[in-house]
N, C-alpha and C positions, 0 to 999 in steps of 0.2 A: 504494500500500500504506500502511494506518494503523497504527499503533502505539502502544499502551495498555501502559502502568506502573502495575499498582496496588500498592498500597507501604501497608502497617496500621503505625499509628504505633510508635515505640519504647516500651520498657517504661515503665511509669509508676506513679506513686505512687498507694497507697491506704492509705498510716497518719491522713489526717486528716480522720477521721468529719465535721467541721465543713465540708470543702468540698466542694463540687457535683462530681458527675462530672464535668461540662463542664469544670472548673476545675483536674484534677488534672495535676499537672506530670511532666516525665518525671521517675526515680529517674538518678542517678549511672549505673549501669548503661546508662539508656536513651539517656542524652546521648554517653556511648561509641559507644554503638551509631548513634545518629544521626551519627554524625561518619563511621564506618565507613562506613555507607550513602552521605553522601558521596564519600568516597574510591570507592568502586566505583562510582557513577553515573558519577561524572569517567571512571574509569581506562576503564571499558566506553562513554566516548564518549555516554553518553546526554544529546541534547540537546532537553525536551521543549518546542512551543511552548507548550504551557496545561498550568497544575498547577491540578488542582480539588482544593482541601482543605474537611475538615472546618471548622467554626470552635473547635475545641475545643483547650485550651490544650498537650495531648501533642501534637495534630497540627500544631500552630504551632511549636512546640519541635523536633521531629522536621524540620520543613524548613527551619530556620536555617538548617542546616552545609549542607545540599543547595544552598537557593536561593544561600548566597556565591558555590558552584561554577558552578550552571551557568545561572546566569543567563537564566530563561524569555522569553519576550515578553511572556507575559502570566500573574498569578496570581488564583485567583480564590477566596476563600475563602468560602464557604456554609452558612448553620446548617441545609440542607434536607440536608448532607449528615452531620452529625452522627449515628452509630447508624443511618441510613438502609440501609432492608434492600434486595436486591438487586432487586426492581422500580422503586424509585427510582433508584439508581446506575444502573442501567440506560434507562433513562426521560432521566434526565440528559444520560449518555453521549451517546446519542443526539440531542442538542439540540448536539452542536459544532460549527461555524464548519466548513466544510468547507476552510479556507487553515491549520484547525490538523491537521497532518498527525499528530501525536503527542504527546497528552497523558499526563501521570502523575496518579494521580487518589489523594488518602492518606485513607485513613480508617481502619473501624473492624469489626470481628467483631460476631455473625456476617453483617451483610450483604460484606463484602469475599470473607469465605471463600467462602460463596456463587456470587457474581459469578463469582470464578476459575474453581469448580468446572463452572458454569453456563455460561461463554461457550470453554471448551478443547475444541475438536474432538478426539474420541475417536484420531486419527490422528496424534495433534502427536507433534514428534521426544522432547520432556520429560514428562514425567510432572507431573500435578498434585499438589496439595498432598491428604493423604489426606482422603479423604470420612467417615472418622469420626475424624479427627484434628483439628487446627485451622489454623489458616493463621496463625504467629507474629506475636511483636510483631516490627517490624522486619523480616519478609517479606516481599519482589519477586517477582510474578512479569509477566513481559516478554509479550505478546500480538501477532500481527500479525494484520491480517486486508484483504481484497481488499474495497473499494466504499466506499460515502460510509455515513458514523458514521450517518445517519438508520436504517441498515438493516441493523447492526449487529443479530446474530442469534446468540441460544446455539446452545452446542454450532460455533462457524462460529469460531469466532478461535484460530488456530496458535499455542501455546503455547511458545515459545523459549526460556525461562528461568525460572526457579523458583529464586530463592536465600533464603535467609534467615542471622540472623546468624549459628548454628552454623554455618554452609560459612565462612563470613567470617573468623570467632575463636575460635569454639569454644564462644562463649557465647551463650545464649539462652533460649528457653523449652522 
């Protein structure tokens, strides 16, 4: 059994017209919240071998507090996955080492929401995140699914968890 954490970075700043998207840092706010997400990856035992990140400076910020915790095997950061919509991420996925039994992959809206909405078998015990809603800054949701990542197919991966920060603190989007 594989196990997929996609996880959209924490909140982030957009007061300074001067800097690139790729560039924007998290807000006060965001770095709260990534510390949260922390604490709950820990407290829920989450030990992923491969985290596929963004290259973007919220989704490097967002996995500080994470990566102290739980120390992966391997990280692997990517500018193909920056805003990459969900036949990429997907496309990606699919390309994992099959000795990584559970990656967390962070990125970014709308291809993450996507993704979620896209690989949750209609059967799962949780509920996805809504389809004309969004899927937060700083939202988990947890995926399993049976066979090798090559063959990893929407609509096929059990949906386990769905958190985001309002479950956590109260705060969010």
């Amino acid at each position: 059994m594989n196990t997929l954490y996609l996880l959209r970075h924490a909140k982030s700043s957009s007061t300074d017209a001067k800097l690139a998207d790729h560039d924007r840092p998290l807000t006060k706010r965001g770095r709260r919240t990534a510390e949260t997400i922390a604490q709950h990856l820990a407290h829920t035992h989450v030990a992923p071998d491969l985290v596929l990140s963004s290259t973007s400076m919220r989704t490097h910020e967002t996995l500080d507090p994470i990566l102290a915790r739980l120390k992966p095997r391997r990280v692997v950061f990517d500018r193909d996955l920056y805003l990459a919509p969900v036949g990429a991420l997907l496309e990606r996925l699919r390309a994992v080492d099959e000795a990584d039994a559970s990656v967390l992959l962070v990125g970014h809206n709308p291809g993450l929401h996507e993704l979620a909405l896209a690989l949750a078998d209609p059967d799962s015990p949780v509920a996805p995140p809504p389809l004309s809603g969004k899927f937060p800054t700083g939202a988990l949701a947890s995926f399993r699914f049976a066979g090798p990542w090559r063959r990893l197919k929407l609509g096929t991966a059990t949906l386990v968890a769905y958190t985001t920060p309002r479950d956590l603190t109260g705060e969010g989007d």
